[in-house]
C-alpha positions as CSV (number, residue, x, y, z in Angstrom):
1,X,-76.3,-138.8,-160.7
2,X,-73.8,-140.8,-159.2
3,X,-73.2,-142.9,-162.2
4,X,-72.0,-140.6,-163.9
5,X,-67.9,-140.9,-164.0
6,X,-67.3,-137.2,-163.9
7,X,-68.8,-136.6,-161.2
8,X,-67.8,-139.9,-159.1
9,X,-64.7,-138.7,-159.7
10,X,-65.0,-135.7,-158.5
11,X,-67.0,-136.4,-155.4
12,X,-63.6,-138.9,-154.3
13,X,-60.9,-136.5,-155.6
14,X,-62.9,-134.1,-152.8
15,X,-61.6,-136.6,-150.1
16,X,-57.9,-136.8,-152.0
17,X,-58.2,-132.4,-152.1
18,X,-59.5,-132.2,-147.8
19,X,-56.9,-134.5,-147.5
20,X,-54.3,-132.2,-148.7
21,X,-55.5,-128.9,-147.4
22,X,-55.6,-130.5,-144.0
23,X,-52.3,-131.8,-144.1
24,X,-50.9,-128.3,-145.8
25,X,-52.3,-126.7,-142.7
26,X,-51.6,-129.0,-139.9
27,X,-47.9,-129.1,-141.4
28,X,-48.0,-132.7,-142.2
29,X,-48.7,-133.7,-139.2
30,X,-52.1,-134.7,-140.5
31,X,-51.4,-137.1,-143.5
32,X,-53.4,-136.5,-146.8
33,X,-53.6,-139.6,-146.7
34,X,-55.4,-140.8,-143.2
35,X,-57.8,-138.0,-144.0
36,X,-58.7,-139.3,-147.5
37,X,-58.8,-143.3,-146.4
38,X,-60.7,-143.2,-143.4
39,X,-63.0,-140.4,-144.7
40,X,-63.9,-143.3,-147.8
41,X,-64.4,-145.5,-145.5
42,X,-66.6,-143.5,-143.2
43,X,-68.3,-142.8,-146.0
44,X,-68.9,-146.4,-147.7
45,X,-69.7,-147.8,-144.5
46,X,-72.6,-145.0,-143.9
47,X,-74.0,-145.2,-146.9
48,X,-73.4,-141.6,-147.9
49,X,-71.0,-144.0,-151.1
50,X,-72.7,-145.8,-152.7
51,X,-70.8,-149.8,-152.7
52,X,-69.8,-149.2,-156.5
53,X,-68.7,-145.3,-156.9
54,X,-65.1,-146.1,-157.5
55,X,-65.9,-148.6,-160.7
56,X,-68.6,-146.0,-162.0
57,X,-65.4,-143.3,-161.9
58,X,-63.1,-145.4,-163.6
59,X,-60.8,-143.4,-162.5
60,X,-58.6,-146.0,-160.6
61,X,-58.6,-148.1,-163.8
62,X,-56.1,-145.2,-165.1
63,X,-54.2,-145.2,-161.7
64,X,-53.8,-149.0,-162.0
65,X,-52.2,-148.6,-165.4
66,X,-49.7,-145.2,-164.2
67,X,-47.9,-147.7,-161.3
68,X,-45.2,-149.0,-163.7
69,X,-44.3,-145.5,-164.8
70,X,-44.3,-144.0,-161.7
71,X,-42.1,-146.8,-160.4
72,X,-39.7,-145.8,-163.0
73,X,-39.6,-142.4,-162.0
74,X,-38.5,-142.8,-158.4
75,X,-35.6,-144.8,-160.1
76,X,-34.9,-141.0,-161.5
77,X,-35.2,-138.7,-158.5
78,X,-31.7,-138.8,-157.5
79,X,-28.4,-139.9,-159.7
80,X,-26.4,-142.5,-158.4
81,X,-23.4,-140.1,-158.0
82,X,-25.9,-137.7,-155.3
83,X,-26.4,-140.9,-153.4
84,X,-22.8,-142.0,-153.2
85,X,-21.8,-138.6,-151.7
86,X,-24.4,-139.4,-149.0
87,X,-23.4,-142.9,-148.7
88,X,-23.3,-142.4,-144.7
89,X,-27.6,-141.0,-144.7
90,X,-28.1,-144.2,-147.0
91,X,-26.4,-146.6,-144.9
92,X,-28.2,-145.0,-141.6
93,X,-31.5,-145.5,-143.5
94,X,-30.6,-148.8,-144.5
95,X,-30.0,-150.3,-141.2
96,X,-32.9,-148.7,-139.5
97,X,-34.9,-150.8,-142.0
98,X,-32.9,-153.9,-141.5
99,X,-33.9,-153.7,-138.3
100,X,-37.4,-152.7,-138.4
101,X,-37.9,-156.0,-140.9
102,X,-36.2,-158.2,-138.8
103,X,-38.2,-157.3,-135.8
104,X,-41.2,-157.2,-137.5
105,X,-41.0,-160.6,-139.4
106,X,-40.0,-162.5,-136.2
107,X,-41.9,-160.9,-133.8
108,X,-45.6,-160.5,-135.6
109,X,-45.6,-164.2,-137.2
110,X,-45.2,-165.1,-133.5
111,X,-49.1,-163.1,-132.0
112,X,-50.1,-163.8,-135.6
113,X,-48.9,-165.4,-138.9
114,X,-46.2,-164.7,-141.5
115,X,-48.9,-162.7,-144.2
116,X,-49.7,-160.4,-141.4
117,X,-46.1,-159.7,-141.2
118,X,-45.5,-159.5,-144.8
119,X,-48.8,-157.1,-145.5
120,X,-47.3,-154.5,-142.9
121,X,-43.1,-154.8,-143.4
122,X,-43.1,-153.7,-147.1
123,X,-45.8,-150.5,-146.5
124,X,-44.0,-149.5,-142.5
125,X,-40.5,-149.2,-144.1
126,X,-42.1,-146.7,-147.0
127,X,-45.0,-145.2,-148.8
128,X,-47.5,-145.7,-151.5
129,X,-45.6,-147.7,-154.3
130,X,-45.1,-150.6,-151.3
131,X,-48.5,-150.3,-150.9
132,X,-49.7,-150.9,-154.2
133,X,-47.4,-154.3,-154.2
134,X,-48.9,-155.6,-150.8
135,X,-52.2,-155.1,-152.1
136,X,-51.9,-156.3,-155.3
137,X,-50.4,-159.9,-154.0
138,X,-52.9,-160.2,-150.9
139,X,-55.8,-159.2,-153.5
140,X,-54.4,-162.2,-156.0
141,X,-54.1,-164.7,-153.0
142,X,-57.5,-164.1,-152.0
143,X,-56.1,-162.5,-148.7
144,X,-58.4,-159.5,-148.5
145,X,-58.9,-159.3,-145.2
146,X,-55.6,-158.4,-144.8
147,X,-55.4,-155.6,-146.9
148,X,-56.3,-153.0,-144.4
149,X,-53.5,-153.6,-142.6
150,X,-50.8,-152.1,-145.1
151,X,-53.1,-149.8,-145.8
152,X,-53.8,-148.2,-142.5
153,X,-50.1,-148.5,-141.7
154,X,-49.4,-145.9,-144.5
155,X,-52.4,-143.6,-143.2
156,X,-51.0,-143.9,-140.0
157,X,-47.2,-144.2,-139.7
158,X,-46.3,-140.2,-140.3
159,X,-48.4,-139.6,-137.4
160,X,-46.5,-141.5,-135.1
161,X,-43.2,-141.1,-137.0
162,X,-42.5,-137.2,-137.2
163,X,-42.6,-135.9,-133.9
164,X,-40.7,-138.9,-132.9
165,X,-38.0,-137.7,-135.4
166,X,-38.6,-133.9,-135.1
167,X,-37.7,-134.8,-130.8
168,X,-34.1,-135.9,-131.7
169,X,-34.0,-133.3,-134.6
170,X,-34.4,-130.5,-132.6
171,X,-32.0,-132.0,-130.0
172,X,-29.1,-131.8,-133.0
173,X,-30.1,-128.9,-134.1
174,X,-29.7,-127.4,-130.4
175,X,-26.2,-128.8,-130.2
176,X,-25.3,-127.4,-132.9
177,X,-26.4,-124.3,-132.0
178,X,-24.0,-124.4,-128.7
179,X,-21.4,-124.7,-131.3
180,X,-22.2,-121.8,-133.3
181,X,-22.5,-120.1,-130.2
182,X,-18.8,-121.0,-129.1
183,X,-17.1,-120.7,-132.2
184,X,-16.6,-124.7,-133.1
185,X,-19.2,-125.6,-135.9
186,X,-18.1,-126.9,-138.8
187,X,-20.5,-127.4,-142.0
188,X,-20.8,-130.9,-142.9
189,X,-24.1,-130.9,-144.7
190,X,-25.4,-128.6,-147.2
191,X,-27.7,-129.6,-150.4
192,X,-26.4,-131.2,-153.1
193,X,-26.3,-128.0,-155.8
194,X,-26.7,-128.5,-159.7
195,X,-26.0,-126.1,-162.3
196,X,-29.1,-124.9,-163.8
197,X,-28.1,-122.6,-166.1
198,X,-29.6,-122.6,-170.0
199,X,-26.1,-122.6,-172.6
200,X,-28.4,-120.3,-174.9
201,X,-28.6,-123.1,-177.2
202,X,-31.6,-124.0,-178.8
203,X,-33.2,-126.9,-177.7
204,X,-34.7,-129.9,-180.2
205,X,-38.2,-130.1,-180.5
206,X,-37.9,-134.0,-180.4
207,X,-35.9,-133.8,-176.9
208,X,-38.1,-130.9,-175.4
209,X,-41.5,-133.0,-176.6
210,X,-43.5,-133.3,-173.6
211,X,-45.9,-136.0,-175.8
212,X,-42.5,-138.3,-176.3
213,X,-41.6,-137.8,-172.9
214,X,-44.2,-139.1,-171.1
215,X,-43.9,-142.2,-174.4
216,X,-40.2,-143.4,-173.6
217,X,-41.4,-142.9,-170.0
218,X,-44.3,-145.6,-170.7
219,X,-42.4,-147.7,-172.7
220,X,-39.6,-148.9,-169.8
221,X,-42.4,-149.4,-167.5
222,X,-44.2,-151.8,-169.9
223,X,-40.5,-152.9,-170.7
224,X,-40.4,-153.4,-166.6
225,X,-44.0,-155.6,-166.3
226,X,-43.5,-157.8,-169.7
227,X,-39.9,-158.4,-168.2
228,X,-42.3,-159.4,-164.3
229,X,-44.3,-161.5,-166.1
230,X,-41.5,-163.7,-168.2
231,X,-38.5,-163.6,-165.6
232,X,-41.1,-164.2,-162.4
233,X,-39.5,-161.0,-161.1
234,X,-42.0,-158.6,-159.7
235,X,-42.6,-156.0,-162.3
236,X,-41.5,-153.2,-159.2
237,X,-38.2,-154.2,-159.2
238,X,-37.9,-153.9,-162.9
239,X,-39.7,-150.6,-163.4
240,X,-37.2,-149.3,-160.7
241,X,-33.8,-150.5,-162.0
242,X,-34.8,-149.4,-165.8
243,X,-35.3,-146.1,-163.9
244,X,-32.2,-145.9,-162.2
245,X,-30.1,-147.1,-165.5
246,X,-31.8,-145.1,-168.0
247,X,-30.9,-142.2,-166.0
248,X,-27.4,-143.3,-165.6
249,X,-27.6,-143.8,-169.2
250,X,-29.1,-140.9,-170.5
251,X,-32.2,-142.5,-171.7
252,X,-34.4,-140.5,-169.0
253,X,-34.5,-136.8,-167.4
254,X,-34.0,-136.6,-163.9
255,X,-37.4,-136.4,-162.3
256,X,-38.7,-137.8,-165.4
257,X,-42.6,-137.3,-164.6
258,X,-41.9,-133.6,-163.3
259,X,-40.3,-133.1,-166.6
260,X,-43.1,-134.5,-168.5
261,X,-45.8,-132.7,-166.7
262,X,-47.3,-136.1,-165.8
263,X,-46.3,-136.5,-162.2
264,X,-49.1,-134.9,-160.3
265,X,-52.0,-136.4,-162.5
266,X,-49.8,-139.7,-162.0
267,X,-50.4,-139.8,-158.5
268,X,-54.0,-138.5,-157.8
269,X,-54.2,-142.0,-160.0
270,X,-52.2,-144.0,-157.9
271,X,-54.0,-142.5,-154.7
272,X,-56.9,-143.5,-156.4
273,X,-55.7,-147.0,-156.2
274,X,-55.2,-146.6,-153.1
275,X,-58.4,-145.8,-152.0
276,X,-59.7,-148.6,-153.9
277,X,-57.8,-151.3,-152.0
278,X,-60.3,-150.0,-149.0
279,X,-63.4,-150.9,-150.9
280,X,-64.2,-154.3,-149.8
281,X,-63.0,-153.7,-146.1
282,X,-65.2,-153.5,-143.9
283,X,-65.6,-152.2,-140.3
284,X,-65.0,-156.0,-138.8
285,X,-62.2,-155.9,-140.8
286,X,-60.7,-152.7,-139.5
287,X,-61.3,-153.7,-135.9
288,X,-59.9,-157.6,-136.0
289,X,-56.6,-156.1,-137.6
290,X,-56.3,-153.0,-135.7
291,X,-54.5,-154.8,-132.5
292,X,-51.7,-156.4,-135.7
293,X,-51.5,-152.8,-136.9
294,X,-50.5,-151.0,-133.7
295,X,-47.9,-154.4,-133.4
296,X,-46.3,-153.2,-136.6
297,X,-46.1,-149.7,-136.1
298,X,-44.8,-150.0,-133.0
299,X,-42.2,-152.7,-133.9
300,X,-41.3,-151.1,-137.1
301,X,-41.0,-147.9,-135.5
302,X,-38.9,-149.2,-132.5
303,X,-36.7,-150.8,-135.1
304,X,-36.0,-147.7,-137.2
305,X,-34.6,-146.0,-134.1
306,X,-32.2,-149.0,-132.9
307,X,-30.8,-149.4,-136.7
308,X,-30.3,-146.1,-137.5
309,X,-29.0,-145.6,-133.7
310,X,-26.0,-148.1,-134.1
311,X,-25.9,-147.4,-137.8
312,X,-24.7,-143.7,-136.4
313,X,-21.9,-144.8,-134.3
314,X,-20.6,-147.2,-136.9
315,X,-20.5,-144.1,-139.2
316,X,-19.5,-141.3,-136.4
317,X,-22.7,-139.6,-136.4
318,X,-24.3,-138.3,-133.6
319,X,-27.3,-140.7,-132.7
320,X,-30.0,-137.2,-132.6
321,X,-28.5,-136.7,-136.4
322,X,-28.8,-140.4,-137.6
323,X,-32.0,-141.6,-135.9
324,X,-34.1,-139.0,-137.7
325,X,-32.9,-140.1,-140.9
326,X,-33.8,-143.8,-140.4
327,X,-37.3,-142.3,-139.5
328,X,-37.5,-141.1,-142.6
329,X,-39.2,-143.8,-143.6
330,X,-42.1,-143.4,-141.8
331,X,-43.3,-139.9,-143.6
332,X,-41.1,-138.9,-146.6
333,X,-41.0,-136.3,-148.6
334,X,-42.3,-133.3,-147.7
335,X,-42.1,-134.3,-144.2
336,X,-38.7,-134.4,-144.3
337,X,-38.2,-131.1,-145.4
338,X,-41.1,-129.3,-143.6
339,X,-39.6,-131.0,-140.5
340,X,-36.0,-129.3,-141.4
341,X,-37.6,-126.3,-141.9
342,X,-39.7,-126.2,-138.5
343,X,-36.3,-127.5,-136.5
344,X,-34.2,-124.8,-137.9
345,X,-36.9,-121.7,-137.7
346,X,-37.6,-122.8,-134.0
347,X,-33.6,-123.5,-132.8
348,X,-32.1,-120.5,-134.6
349,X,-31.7,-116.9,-133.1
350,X,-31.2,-115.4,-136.8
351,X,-31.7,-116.0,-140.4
352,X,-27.9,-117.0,-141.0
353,X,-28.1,-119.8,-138.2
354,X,-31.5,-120.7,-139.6
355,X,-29.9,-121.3,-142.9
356,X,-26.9,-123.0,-141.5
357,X,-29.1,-125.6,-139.0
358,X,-31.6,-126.1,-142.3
359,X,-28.6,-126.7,-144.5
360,X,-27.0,-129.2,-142.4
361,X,-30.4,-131.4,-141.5
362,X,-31.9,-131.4,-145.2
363,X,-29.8,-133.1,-147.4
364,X,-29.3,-136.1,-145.3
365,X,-33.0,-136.2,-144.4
366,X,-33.7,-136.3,-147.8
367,X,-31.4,-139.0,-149.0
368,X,-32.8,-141.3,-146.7
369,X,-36.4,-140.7,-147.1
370,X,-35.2,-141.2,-150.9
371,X,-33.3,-144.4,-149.5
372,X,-36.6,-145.8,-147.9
373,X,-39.7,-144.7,-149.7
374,X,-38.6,-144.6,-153.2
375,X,-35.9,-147.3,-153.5
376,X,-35.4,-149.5,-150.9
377,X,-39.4,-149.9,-149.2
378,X,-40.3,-150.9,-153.2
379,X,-37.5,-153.6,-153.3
380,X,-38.9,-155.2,-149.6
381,X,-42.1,-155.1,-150.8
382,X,-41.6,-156.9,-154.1
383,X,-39.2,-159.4,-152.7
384,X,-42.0,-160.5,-150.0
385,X,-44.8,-160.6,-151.3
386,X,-43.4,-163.6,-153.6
387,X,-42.5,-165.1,-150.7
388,X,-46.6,-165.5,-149.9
C-alpha cells in the first residue's frame, strides 16, 4: 500500500500538517518544523517508514525542481525602496550576522573542522532556502554525515531564539509604555503602507494569467541555475538577484508566488526536501553531531545578540529594540510578527497602546527577519559552501 505515491505522500504531508497545527497552537514556539523532522526520523528509525517511502512519493522530486523559483521569489517580498527606509533594522540584522559567522567559523573549526562550521553558519543565520544549499554541497561532497547538523539547527534554532528575543522585546515595549504613560513617546515605527486600491480599470488577461505567471516565474529561476552552472556561481545567488531586479524592473509582482497562487504548494515541496536530507541519517549520526550542534546554536546565537547590540548604539537604538531584530534570524516570519503581537497584547493597558507598541516593533522585526532569512542567510550559504 505503501508504494503507492498518493498515499506516501500523504502519510509524510501528515507529519508537515501536525507539524503546523502544533506550532499554530503553541504560538510558534513549537516549530513545524522540529515536529515534522524528528517525527520522520522517529519514524524511519522504528520501522513504522519504510527506508524508501520518500522515493515511492516522488513528491520531493517536485520540491527539488520548485528551489530556484522560490529563491526568486524571496528576491520579491520587499522592494528595494521598503528596505532603504529601514536601512537602520537592515544594518542591525546585518551585523548580528557578521558576528554570529565570525564566531562560528573561528570558534567550531577549532573543537572540530571547517565543514562542520560551514554546514551550520549558512542554516543558524536563516531558514529553509540555506538549508537546501548546505545539503545540497555536503550531499555532492560525499559529506553526509554532516547533513544533520544544518538540518537540526533549522528544527531547533526558533526554540532557543524567540523567547530570547521576546525577553528584550517586552523590555522595549515596557519602556515605551512609561513614555506613553508620561506624555514623551514619539512614533518612530509604523508599517510600511501601500496603496491597494483597484483604478476601476480593466485588467489584461495576459497580465492577470495565473498560468504565465507562475511561467515568467520559472523561467528566471532556470535563467538563475543555467547562469550557476556556466559562471561557477551558485545558482542561489542568481535566482535571488533576478528576483530582486525583475521586481525593480517590473518584470515580476511583488510576492511573485502569492500572486501566482503557487507559493504554498511551493513550499510543502521544498519541506519535502527537507525531510529528505534526513533520510540516510541515522541515529549515530544524530548523536556524534549533537555536541557540534549545541556549539553552533549557542555561538550563533551569542553572536546575533553582540552584533545587533553594538549595531544599536552605532545607529541610536535602544539595545532591547535592536537585539530582537538581529534575532530575527533565528525564527522569521511569522515569528516575528506573532512575537509583536504577544509583546504588545501583554504590555498594553488598552487597544490604542496595543496598536501603538505593535506598530512600533513590527516593521523593523520584519525587515530584518527579511534581511536574514530571505536575502542575506541565502547569500552566506551560497558563498560557503563553494568554499568546501
Amino acid at each position: 500500500m505503501l508504494s503507492n505515491p498518493l498515499i506516501a505522500t500523504v502519510i509524510i504531508f501528515a507529519l508537515i500538517a501536525l507539524g503546523e497545527w502544533i506550532s499554530i497552537v503553541s504560538r510558534a514556539r513549537v516549530p513545524m518544523l522540529l515536529t515534522a523532522m524528528v517525527g520522520f526520523l522517529v519514524c524511519k528509525w522504528t520501522g513504522i517508514f519504510p527506508a524508501d517511502i520518500l522515493e515511492k512519493s516522488t513528491f520531493a522530486a517536485l520540491g527539488a525542481i520548485l528551489v530556484g523559483p522560490a529563491i526568486l521569489h524571496m528576491g520579491t517580498l520587499i522592494p528595494l525602496s521598503t528596505l532603504k527606509r529601514q536601512y537602520k533594522a537592515v544594518l542591525v540584522a546585518l551585523g548580528g550576522m557578521l558576528v554570529s559567522g565570525i564566531l562560528i567559523l573561528t570558534i567550531v573549526p577549532l573543537v572540530y573542522d571547517y565543514p562542520t562550521a560551514v554546514a551550520g553558519v549558512g542554516p543558524v543565520s536563516g531558514g529553509i532556502i540555506a538549508l537546501i544549499i548546505t545539503s545540497e554541497k555536503l550531499t555532492e561532497l560525499g559529506l553526509t554525515s554532516l547533513v544533520v547538523i544544518p538540518a537540526l539547527i533549522v528544527a531547533f534554532q526558533g526554540v532557543l531564539g524567540m523567547p530570547l528575543a521576546m525577553n528584550f522585546m517586552r523590555r522595549y515595549a515596557v519602556g515605551l509604555k512609561k513614555e506613553m504613560d508620561n506624555g514623551t513617546f514619539k512614533a518612530t515605527g509604523g508599517q510600511e503602507k501601500k496603496a491597494t486600491e483597484n483604478s476601476g480599470k480593466r485588467v489584461s488577461p495576459l497580465k492577470s494569467s495565473m498560468t504565465l505567471k507562475l511561467f515568467f516565474i520559472f523561467v528566471g529561476a532556470a535563467i538563475g541555475t543555467a547562469l550557476g552552472e556556466v559562471t561557477g556561481i551558485h545558482y542561489s545567488i542568481w535566482c535571488l538577484t533576478i528576483g530582486i531586479i525583475g521586481l525593480k524592473l517590473g518584470l515580476f509582482e511583488e510576492r511573485s508566488l502569492e500572486r501566482a497562487n503557487s507559493f504554498t504548494i511551493t513550499m510543502i515541496g521544498i519541506i519535502f526536501v527537507v525531510i529528505g536530507t534526513m533520510a540516510n541519517v541515522s541515529p549515530q549520526d544524530a548523536l556524534e553531531n549533537l555536541p557540534s550542534i549545541i556549539l553552533i546554536l549557542l555561538l550563533g546565537t551569542i553572536g546575533l545578540s553582540i552584533g545587533g547590540y553594538f549595531m544599536s548604539k552605532i545607529v541610536k537604538w535602544h539595545p532591547y529594540k535592536g537585539m530582537p531584530v538581529a534575532l530575527t534570524a533565528l525564527f522569521g516570519f511569522p515569528g516575528d510578527y506573532i512575537l509583536c503581537e504577544e509583546v504588545s497584547r501583554s504590555v498594553a493597558e488598552n487597544e490604542e497602546e496595543e496598536k501603538q507598541i505593535f506598530d512600533e516593533l513590527l516593521s523593523p522585526m520584519l525587515i530584518g527577519g527579511f534581511t536574514t532569512v530571505t536575502i542575506v542567510s541565502v547569500l552566506i550559504a551560497g558563498v560557503l559552501v563553494q568554499t568546501l
